[in-house]
C-alpha positions as CSV (number, residue, x, y, z in Angstrom):
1,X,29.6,61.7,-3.0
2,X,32.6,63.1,-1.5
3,X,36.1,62.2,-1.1
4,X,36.1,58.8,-1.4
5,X,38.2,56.7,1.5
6,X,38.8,59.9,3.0
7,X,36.9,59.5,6.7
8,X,38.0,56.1,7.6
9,X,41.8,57.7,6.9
10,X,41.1,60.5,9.8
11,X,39.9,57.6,12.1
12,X,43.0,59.0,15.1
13,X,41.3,62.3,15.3
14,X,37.9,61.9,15.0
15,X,36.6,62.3,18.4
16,X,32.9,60.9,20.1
17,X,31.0,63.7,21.0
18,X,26.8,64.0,22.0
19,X,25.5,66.9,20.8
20,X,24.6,67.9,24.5
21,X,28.4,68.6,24.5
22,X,27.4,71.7,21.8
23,X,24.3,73.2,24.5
24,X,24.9,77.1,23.7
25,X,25.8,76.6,20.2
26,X,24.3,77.1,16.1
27,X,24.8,74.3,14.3
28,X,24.1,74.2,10.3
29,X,22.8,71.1,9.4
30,X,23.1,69.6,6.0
31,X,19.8,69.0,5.5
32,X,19.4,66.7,2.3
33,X,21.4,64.1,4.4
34,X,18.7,64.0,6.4
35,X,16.4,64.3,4.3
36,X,17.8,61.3,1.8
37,X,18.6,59.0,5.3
38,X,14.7,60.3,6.0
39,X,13.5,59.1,2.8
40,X,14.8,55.5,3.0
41,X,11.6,54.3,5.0
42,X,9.4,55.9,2.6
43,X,11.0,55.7,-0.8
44,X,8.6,53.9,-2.8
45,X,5.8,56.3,-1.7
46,X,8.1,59.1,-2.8
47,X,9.1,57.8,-6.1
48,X,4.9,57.0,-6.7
49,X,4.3,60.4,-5.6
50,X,2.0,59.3,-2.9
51,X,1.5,61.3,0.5
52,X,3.7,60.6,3.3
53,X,5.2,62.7,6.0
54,X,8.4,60.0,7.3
55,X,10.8,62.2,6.1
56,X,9.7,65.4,7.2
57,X,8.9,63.9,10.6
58,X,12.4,62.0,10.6
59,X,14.3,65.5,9.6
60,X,11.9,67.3,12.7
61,X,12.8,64.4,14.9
62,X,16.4,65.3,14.9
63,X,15.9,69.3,14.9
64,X,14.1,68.7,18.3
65,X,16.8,66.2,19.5
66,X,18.9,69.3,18.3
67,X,16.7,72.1,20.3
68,X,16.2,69.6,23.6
69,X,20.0,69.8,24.1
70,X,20.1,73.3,23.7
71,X,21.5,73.4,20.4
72,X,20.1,75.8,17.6
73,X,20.0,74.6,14.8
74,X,19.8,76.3,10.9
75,X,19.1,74.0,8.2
76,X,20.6,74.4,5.3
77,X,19.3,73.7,1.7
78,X,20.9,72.9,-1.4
79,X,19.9,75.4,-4.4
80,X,20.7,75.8,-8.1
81,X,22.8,73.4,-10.2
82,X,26.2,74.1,-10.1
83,X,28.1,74.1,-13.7
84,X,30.6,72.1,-12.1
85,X,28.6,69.3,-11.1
86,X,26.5,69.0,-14.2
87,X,28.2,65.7,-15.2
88,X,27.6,64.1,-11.8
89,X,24.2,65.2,-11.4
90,X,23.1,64.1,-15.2
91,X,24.9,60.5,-14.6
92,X,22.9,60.3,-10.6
93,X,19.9,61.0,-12.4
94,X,20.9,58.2,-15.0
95,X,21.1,55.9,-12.0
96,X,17.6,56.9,-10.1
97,X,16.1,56.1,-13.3
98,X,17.3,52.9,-14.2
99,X,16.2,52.0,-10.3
100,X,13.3,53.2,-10.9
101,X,12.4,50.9,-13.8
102,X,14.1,47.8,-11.7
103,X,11.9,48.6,-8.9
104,X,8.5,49.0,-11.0
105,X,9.8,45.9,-12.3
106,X,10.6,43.6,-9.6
107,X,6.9,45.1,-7.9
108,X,5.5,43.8,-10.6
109,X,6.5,40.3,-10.3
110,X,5.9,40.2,-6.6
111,X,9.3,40.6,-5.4
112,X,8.6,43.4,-3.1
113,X,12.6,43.3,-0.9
114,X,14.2,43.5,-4.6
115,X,11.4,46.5,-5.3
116,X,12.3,48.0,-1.9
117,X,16.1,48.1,-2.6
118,X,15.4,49.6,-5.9
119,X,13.1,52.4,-4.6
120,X,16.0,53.4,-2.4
121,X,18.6,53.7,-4.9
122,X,15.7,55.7,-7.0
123,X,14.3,58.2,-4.8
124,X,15.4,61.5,-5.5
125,X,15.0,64.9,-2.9
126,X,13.4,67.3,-4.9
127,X,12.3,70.9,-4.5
128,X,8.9,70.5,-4.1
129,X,10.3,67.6,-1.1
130,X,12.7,70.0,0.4
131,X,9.9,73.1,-0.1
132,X,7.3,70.8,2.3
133,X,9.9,70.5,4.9
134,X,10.6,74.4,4.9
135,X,7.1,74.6,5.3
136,X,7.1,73.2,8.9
137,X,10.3,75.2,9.9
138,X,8.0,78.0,9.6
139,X,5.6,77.0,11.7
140,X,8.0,75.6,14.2
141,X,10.1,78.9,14.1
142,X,13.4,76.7,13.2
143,X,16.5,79.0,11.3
144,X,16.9,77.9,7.7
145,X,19.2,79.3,4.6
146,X,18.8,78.0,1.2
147,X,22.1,78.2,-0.6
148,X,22.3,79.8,-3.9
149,X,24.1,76.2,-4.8
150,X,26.0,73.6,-2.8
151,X,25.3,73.7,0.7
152,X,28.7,72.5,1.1
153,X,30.3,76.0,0.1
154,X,27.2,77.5,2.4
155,X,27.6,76.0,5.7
156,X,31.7,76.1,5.2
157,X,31.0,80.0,4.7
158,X,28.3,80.1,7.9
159,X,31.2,78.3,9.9
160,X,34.3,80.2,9.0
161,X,32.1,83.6,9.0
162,X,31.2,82.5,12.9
163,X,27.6,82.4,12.2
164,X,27.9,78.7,13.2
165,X,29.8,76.8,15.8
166,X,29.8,73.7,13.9
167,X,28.2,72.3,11.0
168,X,26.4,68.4,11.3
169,X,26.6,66.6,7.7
170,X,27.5,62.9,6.2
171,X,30.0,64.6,3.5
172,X,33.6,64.7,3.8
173,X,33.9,67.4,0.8
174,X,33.2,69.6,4.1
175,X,37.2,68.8,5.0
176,X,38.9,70.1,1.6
177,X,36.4,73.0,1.8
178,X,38.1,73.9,4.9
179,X,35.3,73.7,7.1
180,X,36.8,74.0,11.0
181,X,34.7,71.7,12.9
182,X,32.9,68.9,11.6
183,X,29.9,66.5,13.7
184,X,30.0,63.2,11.1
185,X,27.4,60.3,11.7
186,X,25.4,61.4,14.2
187,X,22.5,59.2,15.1
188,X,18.8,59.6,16.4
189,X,20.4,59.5,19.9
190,X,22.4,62.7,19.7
191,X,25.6,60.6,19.3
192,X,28.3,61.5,16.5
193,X,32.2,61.9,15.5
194,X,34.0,65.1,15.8
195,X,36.4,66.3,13.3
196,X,38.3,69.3,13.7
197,X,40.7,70.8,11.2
198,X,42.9,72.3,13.7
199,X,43.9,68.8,14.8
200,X,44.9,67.2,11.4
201,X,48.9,67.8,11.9
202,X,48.5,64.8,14.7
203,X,46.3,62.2,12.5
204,X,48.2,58.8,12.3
205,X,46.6,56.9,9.5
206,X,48.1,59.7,6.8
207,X,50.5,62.1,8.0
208,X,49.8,65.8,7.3
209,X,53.0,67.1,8.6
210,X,54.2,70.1,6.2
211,X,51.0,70.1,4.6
212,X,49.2,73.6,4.1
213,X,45.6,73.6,3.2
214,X,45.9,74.4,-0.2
215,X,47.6,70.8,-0.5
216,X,44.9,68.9,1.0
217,X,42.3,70.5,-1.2
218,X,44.7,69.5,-4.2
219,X,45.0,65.8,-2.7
220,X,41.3,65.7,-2.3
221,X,40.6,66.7,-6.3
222,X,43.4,64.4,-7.1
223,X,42.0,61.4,-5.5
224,X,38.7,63.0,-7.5
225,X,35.9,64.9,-6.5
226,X,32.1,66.1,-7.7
227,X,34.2,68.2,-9.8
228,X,36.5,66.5,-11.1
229,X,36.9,62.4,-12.0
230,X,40.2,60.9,-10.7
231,X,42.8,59.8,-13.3
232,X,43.2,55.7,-13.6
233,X,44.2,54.8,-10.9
234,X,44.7,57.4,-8.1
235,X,43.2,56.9,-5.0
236,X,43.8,58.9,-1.8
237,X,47.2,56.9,-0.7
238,X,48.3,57.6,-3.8
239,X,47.2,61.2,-4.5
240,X,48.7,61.7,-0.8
241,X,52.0,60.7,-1.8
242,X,52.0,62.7,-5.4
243,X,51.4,65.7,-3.3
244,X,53.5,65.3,-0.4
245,X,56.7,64.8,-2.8
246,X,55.8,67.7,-5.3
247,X,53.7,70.3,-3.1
248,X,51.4,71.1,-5.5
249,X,49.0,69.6,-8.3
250,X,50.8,71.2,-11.6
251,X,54.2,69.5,-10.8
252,X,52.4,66.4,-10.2
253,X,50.5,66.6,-13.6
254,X,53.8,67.2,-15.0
255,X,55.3,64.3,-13.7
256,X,52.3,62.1,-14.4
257,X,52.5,63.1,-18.4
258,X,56.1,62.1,-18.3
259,X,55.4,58.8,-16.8
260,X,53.2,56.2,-18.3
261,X,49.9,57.9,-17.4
262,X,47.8,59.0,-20.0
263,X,46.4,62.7,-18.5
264,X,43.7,63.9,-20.7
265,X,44.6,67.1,-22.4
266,X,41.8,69.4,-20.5
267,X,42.8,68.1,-16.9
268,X,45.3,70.5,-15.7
269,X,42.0,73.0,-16.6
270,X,39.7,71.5,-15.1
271,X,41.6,70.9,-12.0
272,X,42.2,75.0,-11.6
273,X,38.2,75.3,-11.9
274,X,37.8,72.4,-9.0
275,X,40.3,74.2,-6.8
276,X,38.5,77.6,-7.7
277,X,34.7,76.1,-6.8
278,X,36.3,75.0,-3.5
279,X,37.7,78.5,-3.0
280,X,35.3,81.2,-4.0
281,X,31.6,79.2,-4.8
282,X,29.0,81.9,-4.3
283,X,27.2,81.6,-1.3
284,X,24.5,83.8,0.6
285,X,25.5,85.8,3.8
286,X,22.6,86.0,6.3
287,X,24.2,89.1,7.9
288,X,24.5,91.3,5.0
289,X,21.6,89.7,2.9
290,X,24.0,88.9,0.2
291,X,25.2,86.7,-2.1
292,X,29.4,86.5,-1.6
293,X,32.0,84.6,-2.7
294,X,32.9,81.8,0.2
295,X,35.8,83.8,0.3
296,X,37.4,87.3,-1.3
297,X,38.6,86.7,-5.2
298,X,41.9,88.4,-6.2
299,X,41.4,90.0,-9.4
300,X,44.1,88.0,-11.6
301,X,41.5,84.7,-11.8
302,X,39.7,86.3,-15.0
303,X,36.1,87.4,-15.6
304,X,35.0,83.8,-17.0
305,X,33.4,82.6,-13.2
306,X,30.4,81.7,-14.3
307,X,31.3,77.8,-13.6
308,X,31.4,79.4,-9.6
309,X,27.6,79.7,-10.1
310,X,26.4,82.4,-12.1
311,X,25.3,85.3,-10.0
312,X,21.5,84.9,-9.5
């Protein structure tokens, strides 16, 4: 999902690049956004379980865009459930399957654009999907890591651990996660945006001046995230300005129960675990063959971390 309204309001610094301009680098790719974009052309074979190869090919197509330009690239797969997201996952599977019956439906009385819609909104990328791709990495010798959950947490880790230059994805969750440098939208031609966190202090559209990182993350779960719904209400602009004027998310919950919003008596909770997923989600280091926190946990958060992903 991601931060809702959040790109569009980083338009002044996101910069066109080609990924020609990254010859020499590693890239981690967010793979299931390609894989999903991938799947579009063959949806209704995937939700019939029928054979076809368009979204293995259309993933491969870009990895030897990637690999033309002199680009290596390391794919990156999602992995376990995360406790956080189990709400959001349960009510996306809710929605694949009530596309799914719309689609069968609308097949059956011979509308077959309605059908193809529905099949879109259905398809889902599973394992065994994701597990035929990996398949053909091997054999084409192409780096991949699958993450022990989000690969969100995993390619921000690869990045800030310099095992990546950049990291290539549709998902602005990468920004609160604190990922440094950020190719959005880039198309079968190699083209994209850039984002770079160093250059937020000069965006136009929101100013960021005084803010530290922490209160970006806290104005991204505000606004809501996988992890957390927004109160009524609160969108970015809004969560922007809550956090500007107060610095940080428990003064703003304060001031929000004593005004006319109605804060549900678990939020302030839930929003420490949102903050604390972003933070220190369990990841996999390459270089040390382990699984790590994305980054070091002080020993005053408790021993209850199993929301974080329980260790495998």
């Amino acid at each position: 999902m991601g931060i809702q309204g959040l790109l569009p309001l980083l338009k002044s610094i996101m910069v066109p690049i080609h990924v020609k301009e990254l010859e020499g680098c590693s890239v981690a790719v967010d793979t299931y956004s390609w894989l999903h974009k991938g799947a579009l052309s063959c949806s209704r074979e995937l939700c019939k379980g029928l054979h076809t190869t368009r979204h293995v090919e259309y993933c491969m197509h870009r990895v030897n865009l990637l690999r033309h330009c002199g680009v290596k690239p390391v794919l990156v797969f999602d992995g376990g459930l995360l406790p956080m997201k189990g709400e959001q996952e349960n009510k996306r599977a809710r929605v694949r399957k009530e596309n799914l019956a719309r689609a069968t439906q609308h097949e059956s009385e011979g509308n077959s654009a309605a059908a193809y819609e529905c099949f879109q909104k259905a398809v889902d990328i599973t394992p065994l999907i994701a597990h035929e791709l990996i398949q053909v990495l091997k054999q084409e010798n192409v780096a991949y890591v699958v993450a022990p959950y989000e690969a969100d947490a995993q390619m921000t880790f690869l990045a800030v651990s310099k095992q990546v230059d950049a990291v290539i994805t549709e998902d602005s969750d990468l920004i609160p996660f604190g990922c440094p440098r950020i190719i959005f939208k880039m198309d079968k031609f190699g083209q994209g945006v850039e984002f770079q966190y160093s250059m937020l202090q000069q965006n136009k559209e929101l100013s960021f001046a005084g803010f530290t990182k922490q209160m970006l993350l806290e104005m991204c779960i505000l606004s809501g995230c996988d992890y957390l719904q927004s109160l009524p209400g609160m969108g970015l602009k809004r969560a922007h300005a809550l956090i500007k004027k107060f610095k940080s998310y428990d003064k703003v919950i304060k001031h929000l129960r004593y005004s006319t919003v109605s804060v549900p008596p678990l939020y302030e909770e839930s929003f420490k675990k949102a903050i604390l997923t972003f933070q220190h989600q369990r990841v996999y280091d390459p270089v040390n063959e382990d699984i790590v926190h994305l980054s070091d946990i002080s020993d005053n958060i408790g021993d209850e971390l199993d929301f974080l992903g329980p260790y495998p």
